[in-house]
C-alpha positions as semicolon CSV with decimal commas, in nm:
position;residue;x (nm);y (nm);z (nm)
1;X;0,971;-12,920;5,827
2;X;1,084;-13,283;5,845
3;X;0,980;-13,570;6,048
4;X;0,902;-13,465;6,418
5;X;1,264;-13,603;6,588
6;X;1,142;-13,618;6,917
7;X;0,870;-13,876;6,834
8;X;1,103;-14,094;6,622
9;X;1,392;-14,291;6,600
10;X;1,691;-14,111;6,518
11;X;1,800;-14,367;6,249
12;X;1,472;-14,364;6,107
13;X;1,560;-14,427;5,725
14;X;1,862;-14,640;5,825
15;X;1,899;-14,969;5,698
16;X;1,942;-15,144;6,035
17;X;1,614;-14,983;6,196
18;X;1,506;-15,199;6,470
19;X;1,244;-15,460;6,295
20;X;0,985;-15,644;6,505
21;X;0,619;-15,783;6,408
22;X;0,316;-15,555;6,640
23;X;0,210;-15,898;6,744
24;X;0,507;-15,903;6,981
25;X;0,351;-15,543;7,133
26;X;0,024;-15,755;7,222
27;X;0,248;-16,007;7,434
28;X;0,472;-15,766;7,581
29;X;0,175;-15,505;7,635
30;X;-0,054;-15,799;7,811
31;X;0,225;-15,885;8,016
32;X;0,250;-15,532;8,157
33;X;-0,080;-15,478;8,174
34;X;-0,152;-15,792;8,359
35;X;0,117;-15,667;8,638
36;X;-0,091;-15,334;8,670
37;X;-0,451;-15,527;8,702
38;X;-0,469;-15,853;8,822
39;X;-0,819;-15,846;8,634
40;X;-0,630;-15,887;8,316
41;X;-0,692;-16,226;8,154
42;X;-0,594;-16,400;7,811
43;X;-0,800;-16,643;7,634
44;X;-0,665;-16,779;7,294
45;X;-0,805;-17,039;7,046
46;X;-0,478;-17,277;7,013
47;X;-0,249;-17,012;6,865
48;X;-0,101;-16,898;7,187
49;X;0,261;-16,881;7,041
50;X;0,187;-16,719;6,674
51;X;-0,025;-16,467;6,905
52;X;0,256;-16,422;7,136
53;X;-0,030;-16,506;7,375
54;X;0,189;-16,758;7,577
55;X;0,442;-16,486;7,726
56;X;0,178;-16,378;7,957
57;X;0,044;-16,763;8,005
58;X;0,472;-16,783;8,115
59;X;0,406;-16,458;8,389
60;X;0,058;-16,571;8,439
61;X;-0,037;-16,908;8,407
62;X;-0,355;-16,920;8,664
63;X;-0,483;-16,620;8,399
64;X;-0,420;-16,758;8,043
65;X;-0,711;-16,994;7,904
66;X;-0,649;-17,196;7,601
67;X;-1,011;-17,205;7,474
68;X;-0,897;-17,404;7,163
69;X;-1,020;-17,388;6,789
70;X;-1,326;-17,278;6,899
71;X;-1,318;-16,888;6,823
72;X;-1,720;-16,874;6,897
73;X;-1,668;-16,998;7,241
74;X;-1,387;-16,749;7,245
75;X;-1,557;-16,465;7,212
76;X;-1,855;-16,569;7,435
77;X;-1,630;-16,678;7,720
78;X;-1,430;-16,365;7,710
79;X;-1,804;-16,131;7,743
80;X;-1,838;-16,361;8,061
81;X;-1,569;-16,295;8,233
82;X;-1,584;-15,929;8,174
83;X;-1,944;-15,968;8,313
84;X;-1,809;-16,053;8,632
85;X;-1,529;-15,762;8,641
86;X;-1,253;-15,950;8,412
87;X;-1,057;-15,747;8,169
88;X;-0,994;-16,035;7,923
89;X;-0,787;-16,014;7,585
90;X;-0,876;-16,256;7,323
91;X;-0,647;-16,368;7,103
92;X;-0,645;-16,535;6,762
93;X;-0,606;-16,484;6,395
94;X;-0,854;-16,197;6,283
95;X;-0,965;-16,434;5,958
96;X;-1,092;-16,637;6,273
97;X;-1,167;-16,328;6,507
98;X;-1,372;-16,134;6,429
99;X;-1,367;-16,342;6,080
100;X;-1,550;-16,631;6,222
101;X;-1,668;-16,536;6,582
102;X;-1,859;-16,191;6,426
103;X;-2,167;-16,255;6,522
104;X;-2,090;-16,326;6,883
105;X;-1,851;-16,035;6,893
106;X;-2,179;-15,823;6,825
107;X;-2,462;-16,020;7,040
108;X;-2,226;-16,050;7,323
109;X;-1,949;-15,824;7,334
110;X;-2,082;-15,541;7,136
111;X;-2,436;-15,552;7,218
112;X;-2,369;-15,592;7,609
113;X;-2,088;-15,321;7,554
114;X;-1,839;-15,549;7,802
115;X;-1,560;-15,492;7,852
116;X;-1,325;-15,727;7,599
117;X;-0,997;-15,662;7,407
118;X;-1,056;-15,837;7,057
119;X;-0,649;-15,894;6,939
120;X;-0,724;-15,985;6,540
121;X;-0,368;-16,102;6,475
122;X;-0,177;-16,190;6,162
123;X;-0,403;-15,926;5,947
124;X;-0,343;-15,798;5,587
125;X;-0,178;-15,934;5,299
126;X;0,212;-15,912;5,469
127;X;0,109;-16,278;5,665
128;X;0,238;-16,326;5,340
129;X;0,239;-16,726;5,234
130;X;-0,044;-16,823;5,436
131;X;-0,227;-16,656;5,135
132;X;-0,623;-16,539;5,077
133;X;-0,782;-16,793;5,373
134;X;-0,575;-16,620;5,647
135;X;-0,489;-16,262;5,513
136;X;-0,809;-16,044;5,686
137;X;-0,902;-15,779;5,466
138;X;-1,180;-15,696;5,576
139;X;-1,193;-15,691;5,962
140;X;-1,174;-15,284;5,995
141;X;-1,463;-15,254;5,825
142;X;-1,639;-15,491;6,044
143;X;-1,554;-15,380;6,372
144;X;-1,581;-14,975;6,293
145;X;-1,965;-15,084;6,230
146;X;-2,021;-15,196;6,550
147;X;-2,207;-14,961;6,803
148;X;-1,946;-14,857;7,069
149;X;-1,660;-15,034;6,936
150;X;-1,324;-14,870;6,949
151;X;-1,071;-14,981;6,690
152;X;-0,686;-14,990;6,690
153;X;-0,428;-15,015;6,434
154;X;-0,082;-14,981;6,580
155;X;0,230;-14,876;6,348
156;X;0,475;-15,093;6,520
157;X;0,588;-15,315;6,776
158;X;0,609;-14,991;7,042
159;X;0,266;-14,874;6,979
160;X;0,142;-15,207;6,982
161;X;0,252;-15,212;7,334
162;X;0,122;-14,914;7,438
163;X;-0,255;-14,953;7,241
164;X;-0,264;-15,272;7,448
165;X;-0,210;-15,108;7,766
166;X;-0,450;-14,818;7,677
167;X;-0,708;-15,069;7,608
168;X;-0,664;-15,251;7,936
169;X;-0,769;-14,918;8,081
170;X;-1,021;-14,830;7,819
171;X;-1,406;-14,845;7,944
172;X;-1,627;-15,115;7,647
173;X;-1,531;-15,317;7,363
174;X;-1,182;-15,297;7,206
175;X;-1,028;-15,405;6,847
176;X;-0,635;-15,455;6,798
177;X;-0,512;-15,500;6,494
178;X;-0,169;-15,683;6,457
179;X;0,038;-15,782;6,188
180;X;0,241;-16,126;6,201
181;X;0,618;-15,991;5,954
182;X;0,842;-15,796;6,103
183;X;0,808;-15,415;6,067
184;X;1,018;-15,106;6,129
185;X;0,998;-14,973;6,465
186;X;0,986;-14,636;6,423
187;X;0,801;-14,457;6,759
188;X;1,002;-14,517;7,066
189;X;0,875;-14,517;7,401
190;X;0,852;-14,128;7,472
191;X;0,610;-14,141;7,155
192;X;0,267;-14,029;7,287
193;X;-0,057;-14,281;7,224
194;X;-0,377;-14,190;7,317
195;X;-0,718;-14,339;7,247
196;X;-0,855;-14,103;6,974
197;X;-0,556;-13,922;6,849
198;X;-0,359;-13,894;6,565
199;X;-0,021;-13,846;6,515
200;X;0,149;-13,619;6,266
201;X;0,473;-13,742;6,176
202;X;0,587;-13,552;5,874
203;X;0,500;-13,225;5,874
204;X;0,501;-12,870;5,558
205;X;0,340;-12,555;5,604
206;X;0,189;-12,573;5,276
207;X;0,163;-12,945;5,175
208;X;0,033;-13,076;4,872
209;X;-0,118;-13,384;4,950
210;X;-0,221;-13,508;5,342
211;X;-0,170;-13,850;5,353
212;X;-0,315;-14,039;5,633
213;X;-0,212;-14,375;5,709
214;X;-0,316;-14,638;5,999
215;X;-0,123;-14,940;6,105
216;X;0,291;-15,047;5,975
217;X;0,201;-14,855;5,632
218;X;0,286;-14,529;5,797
219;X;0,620;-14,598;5,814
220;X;0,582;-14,669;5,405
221;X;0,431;-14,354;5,420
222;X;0,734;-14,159;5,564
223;X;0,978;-14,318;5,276
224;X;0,745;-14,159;5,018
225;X;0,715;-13,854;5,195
226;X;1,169;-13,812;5,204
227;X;1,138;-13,924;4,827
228;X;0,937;-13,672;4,716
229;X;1,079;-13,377;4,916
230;X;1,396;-13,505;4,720
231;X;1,240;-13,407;4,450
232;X;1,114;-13,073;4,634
233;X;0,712;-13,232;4,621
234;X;0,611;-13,118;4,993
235;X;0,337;-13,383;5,197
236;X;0,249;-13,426;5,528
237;X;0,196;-13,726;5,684
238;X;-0,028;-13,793;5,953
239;X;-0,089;-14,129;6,149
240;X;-0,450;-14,260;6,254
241;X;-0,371;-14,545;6,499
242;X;-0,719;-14,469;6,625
243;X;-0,979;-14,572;6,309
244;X;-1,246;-14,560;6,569
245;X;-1,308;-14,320;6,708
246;X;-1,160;-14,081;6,442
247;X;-0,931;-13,777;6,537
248;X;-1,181;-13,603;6,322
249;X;-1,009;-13,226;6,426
250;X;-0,675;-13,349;6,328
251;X;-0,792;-13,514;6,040
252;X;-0,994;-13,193;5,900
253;X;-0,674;-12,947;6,008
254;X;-0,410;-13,181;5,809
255;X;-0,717;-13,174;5,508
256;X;-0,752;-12,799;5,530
257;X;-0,354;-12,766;5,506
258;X;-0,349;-12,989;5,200
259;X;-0,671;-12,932;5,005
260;X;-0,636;-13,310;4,949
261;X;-0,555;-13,641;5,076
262;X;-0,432;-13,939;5,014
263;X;-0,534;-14,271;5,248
264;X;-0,329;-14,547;5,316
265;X;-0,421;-14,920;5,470
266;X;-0,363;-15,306;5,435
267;X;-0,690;-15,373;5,440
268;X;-1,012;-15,367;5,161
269;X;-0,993;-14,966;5,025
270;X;-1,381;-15,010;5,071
271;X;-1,545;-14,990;5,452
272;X;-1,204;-14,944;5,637
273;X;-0,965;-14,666;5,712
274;X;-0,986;-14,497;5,383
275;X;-1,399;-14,495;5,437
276;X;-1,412;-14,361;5,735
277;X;-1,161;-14,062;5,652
278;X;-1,371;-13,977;5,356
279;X;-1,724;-13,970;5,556
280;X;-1,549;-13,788;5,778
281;X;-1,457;-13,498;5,533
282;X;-1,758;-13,543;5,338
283;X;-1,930;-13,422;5,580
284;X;-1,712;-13,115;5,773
285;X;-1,383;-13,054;5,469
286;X;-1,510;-13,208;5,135
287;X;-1,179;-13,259;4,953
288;X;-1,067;-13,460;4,684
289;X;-0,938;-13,809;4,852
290;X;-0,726;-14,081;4,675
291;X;-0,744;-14,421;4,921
292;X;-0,480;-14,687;4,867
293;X;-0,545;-14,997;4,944
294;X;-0,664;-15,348;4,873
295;X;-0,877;-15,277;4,529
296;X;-1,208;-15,533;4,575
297;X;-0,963;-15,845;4,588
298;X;-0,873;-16,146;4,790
299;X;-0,528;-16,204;4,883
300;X;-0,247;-16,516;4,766
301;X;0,063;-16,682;4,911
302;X;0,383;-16,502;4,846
303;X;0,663;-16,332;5,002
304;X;0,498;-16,023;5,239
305;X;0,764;-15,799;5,035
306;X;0,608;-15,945;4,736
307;X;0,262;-15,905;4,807
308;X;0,299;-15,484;4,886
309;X;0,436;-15,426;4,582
310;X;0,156;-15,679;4,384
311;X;-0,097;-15,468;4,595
312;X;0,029;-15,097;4,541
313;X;0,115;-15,111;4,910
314;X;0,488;-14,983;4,891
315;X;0,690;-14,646;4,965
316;X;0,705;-14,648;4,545
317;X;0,368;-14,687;4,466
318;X;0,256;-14,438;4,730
319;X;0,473;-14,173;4,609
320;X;0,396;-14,228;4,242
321;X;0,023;-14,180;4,379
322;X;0,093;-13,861;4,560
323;X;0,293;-13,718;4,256
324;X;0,004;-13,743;3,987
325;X;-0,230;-13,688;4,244
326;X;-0,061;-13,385;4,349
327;X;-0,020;-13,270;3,960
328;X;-0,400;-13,307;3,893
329;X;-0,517;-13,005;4,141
């Protein structure tokens, strides 16, 4: 079995597949979200248009609040106004939220378990010349640690959109993760998204590697997976845009199916996606688990294209992973 059509676009490996960054789901998704609650707020730290922040400031201005470069302040502001029945969503680059605001994020978001969106934007190496001081690797990690703190990592622009709304709704603390380049759009709205699931989108009755993928690099994921049934090497491919909590039946079904996996995530390959997939298995479906990712290194400037292939983030090195992995078992 191939990709599930009725989840996907139908020109899913076509050339001219709609392209759009996920940060453009957070302003779209606040937007409608806003028009359901007027409870919904948006704070941002002076990056209102590279967080697409400003198109609900444009619907609603009385509800925007530029905070300015002041991401502590951010974070603190936003757990008051949740206090007093706000659902705000605060907005700025995650090397500056949660990378510089952490410790509020715990003492006063976290700890209080209020009600706040945390939108980390422009995260992983594809913010591409902005280099190692702005590409967050390492903000999964944090925010999975926190007691109580669920944590997002839309595939594209749609989901985005949707994870935005669902975390309007959602009851405590909320992390987005978005990404600042343009990436295939390759749910559509029918798609379902729900808090805590996972989505299989490439699908073998007898696989021979799982691999599980958060965020854009599912998409990646799916080129592999049509390469290598070329080549008549069966996968499946399953999408966490929940890291926390974890879909941990889904995750253990697409592991027993396999009898191993294969992670995939822009981020550090230690404390993030990867991490949490292999506690999870350790624990109910030991298997043997590859995890792809950023290997114990900083990012650099360079073209986002550039940067997935330096970092073994690309459709070619993940299929080149799932071959010899595949051939070792």
């Amino acid at each position: 079995m191939k990709y599930k059509d009725a989840f996907l676009v139908e020109d899913l490996f076509s050339k001219d597949i709609d392209q759009k960054p996920t940060r453009d789901g957070f302003g779209t998704g606040t937007v409608e979200a806003g028009k359901r609650d007027s409870n919904v707020v948006v704070l941002c730290a002076d990056l209102k248009e590279s967080t697409r922040a400003e198109w609900f400031e444009k619907e609603f201005p009385d509800r925007f609040v530029e905070i300015g470069v002041a991401e502590q302040n951010l974070a603190t502001v936003g757990s008051g106004m949740a206090a007093v029945g706000k659902i705000p969503f605060v907005a700025s680059y995650a090397a500056f939220s949660p990378g510089r605001n952490y410790e509020q994020i715990r003492t006063t978001i976290a700890l209080n378990q209020q009600h706040v969106v945390v939108c980390g934007m422009h995260a992983g190496v594809s913010v591409g010349p902005d280099g190692a001081t702005h590409q967050m690797l390492e903000d999964i990690g944090l925010m999975r640690m926190l007691p109580g703190m669920t944590v997002l990592v839309p595939g594209d622009a749609e989901e985005a959109h949707k994870a935005v709304i669902a975390a309007a709704a959602h009851d405590g603390p909320v992390y987005i993760r978005f990404g600042r380049t343009a990436s295939p759009v390759f749910t559509t709205p029918e798609t379902p998204f729900e808090i805590g699931k996972a989505l299989p989108l490439w699908e073998h009755d007898k696989p021979r590697v799982a691999i599980m993928s958060t965020g854009t690099l599912s998409y990646q994921a799916l080129l592999a997976a049509r390469a290598l049934a070329s080549e008549g090497i069966e996968v499946s491919v399953l999408h966490v845009p929940t890291v926390k909590p974890l879909d941990t039946e889904t995750v253990v079904q697409a592991a027993k199916r396999a009898g191993r996996v294969l992670t995939l995530e822009e981020h550090q390959v230690m404390g993030g996606f990867g991490s949490a997939i292999a506690e999870c298995l350790s624990e109910r479906y030991p298997v043997p688990i590859r995890r792809i990712g950023v290997q114990d290194a900083f990012g650099q400037s360079g073209k986002p294209e550039e940067l997935m292939e330096h970092y073994g983030l690309s459709a070619t090195h993940i299929a080149d992973a799932a071959r010899s992995f595949g051939a070792l078992y």
